[in-house]
N, C-alpha and C positions, 0 to 999 in steps of 0.2 A: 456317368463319369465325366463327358464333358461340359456338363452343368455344373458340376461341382468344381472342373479345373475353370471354366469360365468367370464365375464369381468370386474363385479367390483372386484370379488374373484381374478383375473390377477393383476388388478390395484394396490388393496390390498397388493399383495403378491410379486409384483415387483412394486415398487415407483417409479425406475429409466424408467418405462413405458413412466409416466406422464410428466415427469421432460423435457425441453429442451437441445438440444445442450451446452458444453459452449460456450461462446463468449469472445473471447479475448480482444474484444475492450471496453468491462467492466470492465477489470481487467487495458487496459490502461487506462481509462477513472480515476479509480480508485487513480490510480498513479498520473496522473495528476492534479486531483482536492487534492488530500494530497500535492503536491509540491505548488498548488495556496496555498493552507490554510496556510501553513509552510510562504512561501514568504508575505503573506499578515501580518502576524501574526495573524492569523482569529482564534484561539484557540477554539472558540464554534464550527466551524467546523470540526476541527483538530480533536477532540476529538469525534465527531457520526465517524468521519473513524476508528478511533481505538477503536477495543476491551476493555475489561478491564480488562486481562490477558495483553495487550501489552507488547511487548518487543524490544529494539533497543539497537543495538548493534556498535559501533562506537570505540572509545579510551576508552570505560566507557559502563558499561551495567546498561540501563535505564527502569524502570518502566513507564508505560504512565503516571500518575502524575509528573515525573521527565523531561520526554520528556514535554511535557506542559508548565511547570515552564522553563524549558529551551529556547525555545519560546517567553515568554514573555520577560526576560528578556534578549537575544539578539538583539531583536527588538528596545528595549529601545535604544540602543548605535550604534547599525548595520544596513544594509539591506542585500539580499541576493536576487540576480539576479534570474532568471528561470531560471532552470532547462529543458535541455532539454532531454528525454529519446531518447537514439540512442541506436538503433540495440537490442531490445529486443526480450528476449525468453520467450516463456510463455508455461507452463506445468500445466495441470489437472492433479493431485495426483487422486481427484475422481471429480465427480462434481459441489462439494461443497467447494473443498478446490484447492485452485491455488498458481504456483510461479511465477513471473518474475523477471528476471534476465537482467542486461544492465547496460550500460556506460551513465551518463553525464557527463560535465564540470561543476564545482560549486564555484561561485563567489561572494565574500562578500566581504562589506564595512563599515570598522567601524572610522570615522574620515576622512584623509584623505591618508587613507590606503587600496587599494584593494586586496584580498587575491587571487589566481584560482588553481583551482587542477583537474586533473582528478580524475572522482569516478567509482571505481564500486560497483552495488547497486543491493541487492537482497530482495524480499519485498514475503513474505507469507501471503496471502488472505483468509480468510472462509468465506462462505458464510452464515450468519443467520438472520432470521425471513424476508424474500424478500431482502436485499440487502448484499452488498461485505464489509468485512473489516478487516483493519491489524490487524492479529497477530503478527509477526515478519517483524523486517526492519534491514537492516544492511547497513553498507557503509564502503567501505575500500579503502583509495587512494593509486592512482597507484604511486609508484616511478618513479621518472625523472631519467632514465638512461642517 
């Protein structure tokens, strides 16, 4: 008996006992299904990825209702290719909260107009109640030297 009240007094006492490894491939996974949601203009999706704290950060710093609305109403007129993530870095702050950091190409179409730029894209993850979701997202294109 007091091996069993000892170990849950452990388990208790240190949480990150219990907990798993991170996995990176959640956090791309993560990334990937926000770039479908975004590309589709799938908005009810878009929105269980992001917090509601969100924040994004571009030419213009947005709230997740602002990011949302922005969404729908590029869609109306645009589309906007996939996204592919290259070369990312992914960092546990702890193991609840994650970054990845990477380059796409990001290509849109509104008429008969294609736009492409390089990006770089930094995406802050927490993790609550069992699954992953943005806090923070930014995007900053590279200059064509």
């Amino acid at each position: 008996m007091r091996i069993v009240l000892s170990l849950t007094l452990l388990l208790v006492a240190f949480p990150a006992f219990g907990q798993s490894a991170p996995n990176p491939g959640q956090i791309i996974a993560g990334e990937n299904a926000f770039w479908k949601a975004y590309i589709d203009a799938n908005t009810t999706d878009l929105s269980k990825l992001l917090l509601p704290d969100f924040t994004s950060v571009e030419g213009e710093i947005w709230n997740r209702d602002q990011l949302l609305d922005f969404v729908k109403q590029f869609h109306e007129h645009c589309t906007l290719a996939p996204a592919v993530i290259g070369n990312p870095h992914i960092r546990y702050i702890t193991p609840d909260i994650a970054t990845i950091v990477y380059h796409a190409i990001e290509t849109s179409t509104c008429g008969n107009r294609t736009v492409s730029g390089d990006t770089n894209i930094s995406t802050v993850w927490l993790h609550r109640e069992g699954r992953w979701q943005m806090q923070l997202h930014t995007e900053s294109a590279v200059p064509h030297k």
